[in-house]
C-alpha positions as CSV (number, residue, x, y, z in Angstrom):
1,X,0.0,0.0,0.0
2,X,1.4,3.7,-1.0
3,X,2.2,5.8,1.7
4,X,-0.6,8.3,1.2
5,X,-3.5,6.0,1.3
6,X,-2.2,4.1,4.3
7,X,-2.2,7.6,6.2
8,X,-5.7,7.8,5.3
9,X,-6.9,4.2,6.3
10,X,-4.7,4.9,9.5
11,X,-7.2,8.7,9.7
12,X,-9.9,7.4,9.1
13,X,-10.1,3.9,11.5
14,X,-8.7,6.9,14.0
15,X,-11.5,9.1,13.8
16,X,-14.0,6.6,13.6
17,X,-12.2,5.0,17.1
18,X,-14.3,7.6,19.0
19,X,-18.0,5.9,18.9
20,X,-19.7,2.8,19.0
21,X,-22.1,2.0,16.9
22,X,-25.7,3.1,17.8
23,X,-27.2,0.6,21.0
24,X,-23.5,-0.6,21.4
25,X,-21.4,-1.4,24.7
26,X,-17.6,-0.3,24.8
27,X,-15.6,-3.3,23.2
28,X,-14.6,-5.3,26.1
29,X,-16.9,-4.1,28.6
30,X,-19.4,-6.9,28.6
31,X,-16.6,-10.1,28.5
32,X,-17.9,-12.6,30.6
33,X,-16.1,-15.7,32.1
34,X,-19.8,-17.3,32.4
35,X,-21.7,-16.8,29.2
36,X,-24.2,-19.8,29.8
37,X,-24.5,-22.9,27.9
38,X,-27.7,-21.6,25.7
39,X,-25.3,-19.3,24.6
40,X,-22.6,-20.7,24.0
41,X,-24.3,-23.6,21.9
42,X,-25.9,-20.6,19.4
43,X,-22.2,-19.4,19.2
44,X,-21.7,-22.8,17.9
45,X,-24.2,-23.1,15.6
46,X,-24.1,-19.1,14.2
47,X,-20.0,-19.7,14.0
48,X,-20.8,-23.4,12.0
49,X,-23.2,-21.5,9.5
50,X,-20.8,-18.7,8.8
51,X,-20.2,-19.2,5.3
52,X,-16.3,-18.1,5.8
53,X,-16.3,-22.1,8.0
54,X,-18.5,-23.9,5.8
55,X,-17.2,-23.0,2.3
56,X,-14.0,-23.2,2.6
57,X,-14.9,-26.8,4.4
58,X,-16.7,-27.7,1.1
59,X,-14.2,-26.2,-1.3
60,X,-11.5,-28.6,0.4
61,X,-14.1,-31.6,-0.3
62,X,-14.3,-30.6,-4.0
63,X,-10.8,-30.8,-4.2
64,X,-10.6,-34.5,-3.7
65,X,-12.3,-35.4,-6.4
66,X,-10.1,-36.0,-9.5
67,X,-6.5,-35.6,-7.5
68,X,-7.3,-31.1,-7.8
69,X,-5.3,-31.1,-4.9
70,X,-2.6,-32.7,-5.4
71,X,-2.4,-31.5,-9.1
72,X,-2.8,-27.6,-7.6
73,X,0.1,-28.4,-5.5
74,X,2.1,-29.5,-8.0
75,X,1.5,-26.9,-10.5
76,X,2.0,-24.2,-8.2
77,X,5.4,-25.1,-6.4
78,X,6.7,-26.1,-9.9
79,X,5.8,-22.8,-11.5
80,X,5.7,-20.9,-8.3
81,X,3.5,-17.8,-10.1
82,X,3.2,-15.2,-7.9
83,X,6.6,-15.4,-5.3
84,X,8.8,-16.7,-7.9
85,X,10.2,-19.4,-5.9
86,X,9.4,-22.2,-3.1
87,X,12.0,-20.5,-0.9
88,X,10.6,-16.8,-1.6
89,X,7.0,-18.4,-1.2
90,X,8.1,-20.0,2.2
91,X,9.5,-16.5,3.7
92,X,6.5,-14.9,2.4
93,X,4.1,-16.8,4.2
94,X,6.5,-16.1,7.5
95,X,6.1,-12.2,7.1
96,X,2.1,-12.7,5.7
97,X,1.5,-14.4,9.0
98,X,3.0,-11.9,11.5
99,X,1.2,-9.4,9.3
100,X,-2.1,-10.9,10.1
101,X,-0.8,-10.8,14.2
102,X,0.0,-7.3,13.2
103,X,-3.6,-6.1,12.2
104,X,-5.3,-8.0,14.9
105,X,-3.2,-6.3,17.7
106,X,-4.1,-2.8,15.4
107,X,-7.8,-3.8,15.6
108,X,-7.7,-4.2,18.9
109,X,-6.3,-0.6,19.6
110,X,-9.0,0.9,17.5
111,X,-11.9,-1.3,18.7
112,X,-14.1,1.8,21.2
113,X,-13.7,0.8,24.1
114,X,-14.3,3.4,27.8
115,X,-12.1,6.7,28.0
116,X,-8.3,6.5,28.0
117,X,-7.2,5.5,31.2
118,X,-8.3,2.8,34.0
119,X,-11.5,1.6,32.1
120,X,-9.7,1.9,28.6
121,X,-6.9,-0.7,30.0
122,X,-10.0,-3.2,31.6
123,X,-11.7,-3.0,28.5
124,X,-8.9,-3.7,26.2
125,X,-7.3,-6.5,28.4
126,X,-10.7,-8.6,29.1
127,X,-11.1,-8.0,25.0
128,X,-7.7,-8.9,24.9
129,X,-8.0,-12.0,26.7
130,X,-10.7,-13.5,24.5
131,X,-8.8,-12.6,21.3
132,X,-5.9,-15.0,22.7
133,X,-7.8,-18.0,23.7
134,X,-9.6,-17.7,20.2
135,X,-6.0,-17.7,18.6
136,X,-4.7,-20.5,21.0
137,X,-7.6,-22.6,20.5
138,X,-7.6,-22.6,16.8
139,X,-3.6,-22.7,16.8
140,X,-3.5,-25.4,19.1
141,X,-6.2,-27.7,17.8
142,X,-4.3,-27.4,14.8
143,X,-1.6,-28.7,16.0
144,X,-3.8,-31.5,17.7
145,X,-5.1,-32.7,14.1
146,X,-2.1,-32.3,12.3
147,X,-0.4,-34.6,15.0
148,X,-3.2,-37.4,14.6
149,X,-3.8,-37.4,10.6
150,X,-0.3,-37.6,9.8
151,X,-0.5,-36.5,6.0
152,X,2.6,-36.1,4.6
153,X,3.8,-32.5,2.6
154,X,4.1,-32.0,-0.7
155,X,7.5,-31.6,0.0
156,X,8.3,-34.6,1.8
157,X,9.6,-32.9,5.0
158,X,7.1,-34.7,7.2
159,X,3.9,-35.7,7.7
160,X,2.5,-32.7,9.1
161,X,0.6,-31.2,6.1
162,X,-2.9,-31.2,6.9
163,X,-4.0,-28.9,8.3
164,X,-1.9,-25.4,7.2
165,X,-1.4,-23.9,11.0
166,X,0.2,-20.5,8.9
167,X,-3.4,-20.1,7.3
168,X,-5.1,-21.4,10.4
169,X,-3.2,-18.5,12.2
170,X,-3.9,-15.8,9.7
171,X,-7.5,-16.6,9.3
172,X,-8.1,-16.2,13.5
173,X,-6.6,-12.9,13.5
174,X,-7.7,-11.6,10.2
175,X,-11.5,-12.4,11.0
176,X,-10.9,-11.4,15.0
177,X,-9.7,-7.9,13.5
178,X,-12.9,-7.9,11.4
179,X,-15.1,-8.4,13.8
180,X,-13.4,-5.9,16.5
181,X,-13.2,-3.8,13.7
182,X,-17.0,-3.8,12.7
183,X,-17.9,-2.2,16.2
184,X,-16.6,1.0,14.7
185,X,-19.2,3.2,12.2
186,X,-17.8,3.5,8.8
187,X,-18.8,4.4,5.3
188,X,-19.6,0.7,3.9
189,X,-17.0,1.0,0.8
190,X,-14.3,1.7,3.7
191,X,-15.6,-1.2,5.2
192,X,-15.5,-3.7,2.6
193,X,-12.2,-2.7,1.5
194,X,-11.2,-3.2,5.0
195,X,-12.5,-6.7,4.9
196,X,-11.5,-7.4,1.7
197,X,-8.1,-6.7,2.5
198,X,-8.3,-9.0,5.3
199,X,-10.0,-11.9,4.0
200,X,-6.9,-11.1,1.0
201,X,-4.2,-11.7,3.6
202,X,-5.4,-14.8,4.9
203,X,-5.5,-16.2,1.3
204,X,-1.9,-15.1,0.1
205,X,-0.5,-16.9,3.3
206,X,-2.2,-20.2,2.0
207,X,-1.4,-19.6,-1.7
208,X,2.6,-19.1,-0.5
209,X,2.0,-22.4,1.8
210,X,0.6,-24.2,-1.2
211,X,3.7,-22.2,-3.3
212,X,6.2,-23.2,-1.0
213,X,5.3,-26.8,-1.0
214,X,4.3,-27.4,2.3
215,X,0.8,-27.9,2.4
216,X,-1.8,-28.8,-0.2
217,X,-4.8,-26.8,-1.1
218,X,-7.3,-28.6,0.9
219,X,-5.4,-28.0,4.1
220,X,-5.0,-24.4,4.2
221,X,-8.7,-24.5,3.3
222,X,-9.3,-26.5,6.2
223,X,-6.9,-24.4,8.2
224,X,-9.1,-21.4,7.2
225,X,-12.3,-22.8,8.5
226,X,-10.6,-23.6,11.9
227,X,-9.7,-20.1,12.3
228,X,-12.5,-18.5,11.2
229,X,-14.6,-20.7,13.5
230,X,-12.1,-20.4,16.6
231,X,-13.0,-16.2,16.1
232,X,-16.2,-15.9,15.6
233,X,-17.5,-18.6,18.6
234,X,-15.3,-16.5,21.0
235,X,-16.5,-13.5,20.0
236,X,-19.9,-14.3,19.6
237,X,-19.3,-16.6,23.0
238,X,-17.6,-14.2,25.6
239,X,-17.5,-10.7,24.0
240,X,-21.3,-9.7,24.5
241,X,-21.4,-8.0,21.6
242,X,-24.1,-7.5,18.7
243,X,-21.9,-9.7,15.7
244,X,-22.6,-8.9,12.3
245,X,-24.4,-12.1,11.1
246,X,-23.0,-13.4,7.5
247,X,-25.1,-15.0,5.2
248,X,-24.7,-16.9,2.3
249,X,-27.9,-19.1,0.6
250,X,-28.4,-20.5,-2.7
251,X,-32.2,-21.0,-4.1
252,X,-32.6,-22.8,-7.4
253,X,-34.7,-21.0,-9.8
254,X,-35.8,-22.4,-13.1
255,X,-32.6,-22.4,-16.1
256,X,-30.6,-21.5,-13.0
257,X,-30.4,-20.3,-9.4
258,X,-30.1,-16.9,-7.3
259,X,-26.9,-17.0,-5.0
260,X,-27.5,-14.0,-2.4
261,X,-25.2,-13.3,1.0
262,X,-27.1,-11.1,3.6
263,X,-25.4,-8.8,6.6
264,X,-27.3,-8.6,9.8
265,X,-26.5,-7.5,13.1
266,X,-27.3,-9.8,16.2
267,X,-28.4,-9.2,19.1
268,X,-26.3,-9.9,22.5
269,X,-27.6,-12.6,24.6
């Protein structure tokens, strides 16, 4: 990103740090240790039928059917298209990660929470707190699966391929800074470049796993729907917040179909 335009992304997400959005509590202020199990099980279910989990889940399905994934892998660490190299692919994915760290610590900062000072600090560090059992959850039980399925890379290093914790990692802070992020009022093109962006960085750090030749494209799709659920259960689970609610149905129509994806905001529970 230019110089110029980052200053104004930076001006903007600062002005807009100053308010909620209309009905909204500070970020942070309503954490809860002891959110109930009603709620909790409709964080389940809302973070299952988030079409960021699901899609990618069925996208990794698809690509078992004619070998796709394992000719994707090899096309793209023998041509290596976009970083010009397994080696320049692998450090890539290294810096895309700590990027996505990067913006979910940023979010975080910007997220409204009470005035500067003692209630600022409580605010941010119970906010805080959920944020890193969302990441450590979704890192971890990566680490769990990869440990029992045993696939081996593309690569050959070992058989820890599936699934991609670099995309797992990116995708639970990318979509924790998008949700922290949405508690801010913003002019919806700012917004959707803002998520676009995010959604963009979690994909490059599974195209340079999948580049590199350490994971297949299945598991960093799988590692995206891990994150993606780890981030929006916690949030929806312990924040208290009012989530925007993603949707994304088909509905056959005759000759063809009508593929729509709806925005609404939740209510806290």
């Amino acid at each position: 990103m230019h110089a110029p335009r980052a200053l104004v992304l930076v001006a903007a997400l600062a002005l807009s740090a100053c308010a909620t959005l209309p009905g909204q509590p500070h970020w942070g202020r309503n954490v809860t240790a002891e959110p109930g199990w009603a709620r909790v099980r409709r964080a389940a279910v809302s973070a299952a039928a988030d079409p960021w989990v699901w899609a990618p889940l069925a996208g990794a399905a698809a690509l078992q059917i004619d070998h796709f994934d394992q000719r994707i892998s090899h096309w793209a660490r023998t041509r290596t298209p976009l970083f010009g190299s397994q080696a320049g692919a692998t450090r890539w994915s290294y810096r895309l990660r700590s990027a996505s760290v990067g913006v979910d610590i940023a979010a975080l900062l910007f997220a409204p929470s009470g005035r500067l000072g003692t209630t600022w600090l409580e605010d941010k560090a119970k906010g805080y707190v959920v944020n890193l059992l969302a990441a450590t959850t979704a890192i971890e039980s990566n680490s769990l699966i990869s440990r029992s399925v045993h696939r081996e890379r593309p690569n050959r290093a070992n058989d820890h391929s599936f699934p991609s914790n670099h995309t797992t990692a990116s995708a639970v802070y990318t979509r924790l800074a998008a949700l922290n992020l949405r508690q801010i009022p913003m002019h919806r093109d700012l917004r959707l470049a803002l998520d676009t962006s995010l959604h963009g960085l979690t994909f490059a750090t599974a195209w340079a796993r999948i580049e590199g030749g350490w994971h297949y494209p299945s598991d960093t799709l799988f590692g995206m729907a891990l994150g993606n659920f780890c981030a929006e259960f916690f949030t929806n689970a312990f924040m208290g917040l009012r989530t925007p609610r993603e949707r994304l149905a088909f509905s056959p129509l005759p000759g063809g179909g009508l593929l729509s994806f709806s925005l609404a905001l939740g209510p806290r529970s």
